[in-house]
C-alpha positions in Angstrom: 0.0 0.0 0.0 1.4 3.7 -0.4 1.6 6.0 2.4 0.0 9.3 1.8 2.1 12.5 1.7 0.8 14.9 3.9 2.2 18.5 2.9 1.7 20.7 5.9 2.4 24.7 6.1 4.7 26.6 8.7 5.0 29.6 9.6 7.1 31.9 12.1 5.4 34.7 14.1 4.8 36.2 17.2 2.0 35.4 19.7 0.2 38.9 20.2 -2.5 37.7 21.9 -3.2 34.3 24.6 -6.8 35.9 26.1 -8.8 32.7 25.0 -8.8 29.1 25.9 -6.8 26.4 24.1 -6.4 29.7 21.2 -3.7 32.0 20.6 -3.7 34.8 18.2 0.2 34.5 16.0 1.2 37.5 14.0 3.2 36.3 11.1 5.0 39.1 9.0 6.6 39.8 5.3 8.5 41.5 3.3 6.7 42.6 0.0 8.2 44.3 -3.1 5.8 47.1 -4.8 5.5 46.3 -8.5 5.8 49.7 -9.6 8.3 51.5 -7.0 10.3 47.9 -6.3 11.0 49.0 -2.7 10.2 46.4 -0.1 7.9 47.0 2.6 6.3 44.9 5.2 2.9 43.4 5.4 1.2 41.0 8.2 -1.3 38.7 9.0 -2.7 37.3 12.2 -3.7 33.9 12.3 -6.3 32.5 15.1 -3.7 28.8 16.3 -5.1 26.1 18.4 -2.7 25.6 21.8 -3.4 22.4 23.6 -2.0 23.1 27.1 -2.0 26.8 27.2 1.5 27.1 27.5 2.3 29.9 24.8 2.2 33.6 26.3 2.3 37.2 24.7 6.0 38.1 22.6 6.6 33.6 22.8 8.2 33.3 18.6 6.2 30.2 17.8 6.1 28.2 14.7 2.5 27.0 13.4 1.6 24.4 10.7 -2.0 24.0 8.8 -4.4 21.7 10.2 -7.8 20.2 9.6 -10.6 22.6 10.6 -11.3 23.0 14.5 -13.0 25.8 14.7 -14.4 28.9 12.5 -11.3 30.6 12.4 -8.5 28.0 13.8 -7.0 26.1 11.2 -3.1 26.3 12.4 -1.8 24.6 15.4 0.7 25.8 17.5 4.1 23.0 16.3 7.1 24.7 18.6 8.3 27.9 20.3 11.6 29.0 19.1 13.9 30.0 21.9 
């Protein structure tokens, strides 16, 4: 039988926010060359990251990977904090 490949994103941010249960909010940022003026600017998007044991805190680095579905808006998990 052949073992099915699962291709799973990561990302690096920040956690900027740790108020809910088993959720923390991770900011993950980029840097984006306009087309027209080609100077490179930053641009960022916060994703809503399931967390287990609620061990992540505010300013934690984290990296977070796709996931299935858990909620309406959690769809990362919460994979490692980087020191």
């Amino acid at each position: 039988m052949s073992e099915k490949i699962k291709n799973k994103q990561e990302l690096k941010g920040k956690v900027v926010s740790d108020a809910m249960s088993k959720t923390v909010v991770v900011e993950v940022s980029r840097y984006v060359m306009h087309p027209k003026y080609k100077k490179y600017f930053k641009r960022s998007k916060k994703y809503s990251a399931h967390d287990e044991k609620n061990e992540f805190k505010v300013g934690d680095m984290v990296v977070i990977e796709s996931t299935r579905p858990i909620s309406k808006t959690k769809k990362w998990a919460v994979k490692e904090k980087i020191s």
